[in-house]
N, C-alpha and C positions, 0 to 999 in steps of 0.2 A: 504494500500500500504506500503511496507519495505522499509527501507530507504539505500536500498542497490543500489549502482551507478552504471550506465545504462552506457556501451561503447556506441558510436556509431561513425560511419565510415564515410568521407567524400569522393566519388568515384573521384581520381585523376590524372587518367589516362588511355585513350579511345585507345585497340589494334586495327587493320583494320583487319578486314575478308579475305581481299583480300589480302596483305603484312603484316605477323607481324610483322616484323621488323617496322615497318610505326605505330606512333604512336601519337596521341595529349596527352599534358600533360600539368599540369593545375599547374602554376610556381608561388609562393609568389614572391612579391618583397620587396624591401628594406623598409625601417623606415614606415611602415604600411598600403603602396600604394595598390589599388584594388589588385589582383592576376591576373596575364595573361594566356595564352596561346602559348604552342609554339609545333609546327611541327617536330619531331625528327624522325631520321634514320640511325641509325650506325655511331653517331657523328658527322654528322651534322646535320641543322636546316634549314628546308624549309621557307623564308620567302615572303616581294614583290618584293625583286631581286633576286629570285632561290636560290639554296641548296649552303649550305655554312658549313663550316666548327666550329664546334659550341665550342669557343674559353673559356679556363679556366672565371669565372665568375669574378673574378679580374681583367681581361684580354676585358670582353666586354665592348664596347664604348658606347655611349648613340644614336648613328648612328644605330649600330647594335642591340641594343635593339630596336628602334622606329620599323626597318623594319622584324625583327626576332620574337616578339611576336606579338600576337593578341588581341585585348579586350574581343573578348568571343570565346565558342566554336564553334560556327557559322559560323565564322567570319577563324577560324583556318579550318572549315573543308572544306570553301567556295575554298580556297588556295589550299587544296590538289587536290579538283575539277577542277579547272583553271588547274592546272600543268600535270592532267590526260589529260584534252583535250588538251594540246599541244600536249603531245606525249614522252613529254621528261622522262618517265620511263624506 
């Protein structure tokens, strides 16, 4: 084996078949916390209180974080789910 260095790629963000714009993406957070999940669509951020306006990152509160990302992707795709069946597309 060569000891030449292998790229390899960590897939970070999930398009919808059905809206591209409609998008999960898979967010680091600060001083080395898990990575989250958040529900994006033309600036803003689907979360448990509905679509919102997805605020410079300086600018988000720790309010808007809790209900804006997800723990996993599951969990993020479970929410677009939910927001299908109401209707409010």
């Amino acid at each position: 084996m060569s000891d030449a260095k292998v790229d390899w790629f960590e897939v970070c963000a999930w398009r919808s078949n059905i809206d591209p714009e409609l998008t999960i993406d898979k967010v680091a957070q600060r001083f080395g916390a898990p990575d989250k999940f958040a529900v994006r669509k033309l600036g803003t951020t689907l979360g448990r209180d509905g679509w919102r306006h997805e605020p410079q990152p300086s600018s988000r509160t720790d309010e808007y974080m809790a209900a804006h990302r997800f723990d996993t992707f599951e969990e993020a795709h479970a929410a677009i789910r939910a927001w299908r069946e109401q209707g409010d597309e």
